[in-house]
Structure formats: C-alpha cells, structure tokens
C-alpha positions in Angstrom: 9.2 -7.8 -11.7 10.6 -6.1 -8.7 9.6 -7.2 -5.2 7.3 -4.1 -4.8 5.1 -5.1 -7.0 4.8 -8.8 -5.9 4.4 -7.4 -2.3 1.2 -5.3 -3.4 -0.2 -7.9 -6.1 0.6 -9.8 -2.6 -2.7 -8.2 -0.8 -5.0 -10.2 -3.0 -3.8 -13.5 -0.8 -2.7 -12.2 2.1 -5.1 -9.7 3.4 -7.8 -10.2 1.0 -7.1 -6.6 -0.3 -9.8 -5.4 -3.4 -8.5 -4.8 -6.8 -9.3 -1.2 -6.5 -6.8 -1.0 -4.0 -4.3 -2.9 -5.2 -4.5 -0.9 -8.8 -3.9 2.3 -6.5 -0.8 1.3 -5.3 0.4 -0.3 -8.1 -0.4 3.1 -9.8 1.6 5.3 -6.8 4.4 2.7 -7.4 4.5 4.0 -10.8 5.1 7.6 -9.7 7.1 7.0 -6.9 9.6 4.8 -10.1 8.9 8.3 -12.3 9.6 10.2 -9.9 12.5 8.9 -8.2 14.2 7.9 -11.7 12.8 10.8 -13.8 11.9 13.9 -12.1 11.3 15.2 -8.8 8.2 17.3 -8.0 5.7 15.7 -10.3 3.1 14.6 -7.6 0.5 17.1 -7.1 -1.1 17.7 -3.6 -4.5 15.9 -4.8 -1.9 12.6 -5.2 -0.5 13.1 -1.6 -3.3 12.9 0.0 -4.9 10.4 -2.2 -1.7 8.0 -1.5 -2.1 9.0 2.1 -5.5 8.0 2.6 -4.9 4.3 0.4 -2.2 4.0 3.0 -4.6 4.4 5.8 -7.0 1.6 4.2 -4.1 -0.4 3.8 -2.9 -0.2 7.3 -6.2 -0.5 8.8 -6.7 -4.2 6.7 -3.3 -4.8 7.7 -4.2 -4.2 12.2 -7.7 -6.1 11.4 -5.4 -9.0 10.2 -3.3 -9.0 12.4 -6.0 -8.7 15.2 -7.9 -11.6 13.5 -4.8 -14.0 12.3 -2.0 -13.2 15.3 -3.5 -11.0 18.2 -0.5 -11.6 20.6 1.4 -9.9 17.8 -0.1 -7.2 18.9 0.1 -7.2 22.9 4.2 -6.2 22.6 5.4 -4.5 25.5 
C-alpha cells in the first residue's frame, strides 16, 4: 500500500475525519493513479470541483486541529 493511502486512511486517527470523507479521497486517489498512469483528461469538471470542495473540508478539520491540538503552530511570524 503506498503512503497515500495510509496518509488518508490516516484521518480516521488523526483528525477524527468521517468515512464519507475518507472514501472520497481514497476515490480521487484512484483517478489521480488513472489518470496520471493511464490517461490524461479523464476528470470531468463535476469531479474538479467535487475534489475541491473535499479539499476544503479537509483543510478546514486540519486548521480546527491544529487550533485545538497546537495553537502556537499557528501564531508563525
């Protein structure tokens, strides 16, 4: 298993992520393998901005985290 998907089946104990996230980005990990390995172009628009919004979840859980766990990691001048 490559070190992608331990980092997102990660979330689960880290940042208490939800399955249905984790299945999403286990599922654009797929693509991103496809596409990278079998042919470029194969994301539609609707998967775009689907990844780019479960990227915003994930990067919002990630700041609360951090703000809860390690605030000063935050106050970096």
């Amino acid at each position: 298993m490559g070190h992608h998907q331990k980092t997102i089946e990660s979330l689960e104990l880290t940042l208490k992520s939800d399955s249905q996230l984790i299945q999403k980005l286990k599922i654009f990990s797929k693509k991103r393998n496809a596409t990278s390995y079998d042919a470029s172009g194969n994301i539609s628009k609707g998967d775009l901005q689907e990844a780019i919004s479960v990227a915003e979840e994930l990067r919002q859980n990630l700041t609360a985290w951090i703000e809860k766990n390690h605030p000063d990691l935050l106050n970096i001048s």
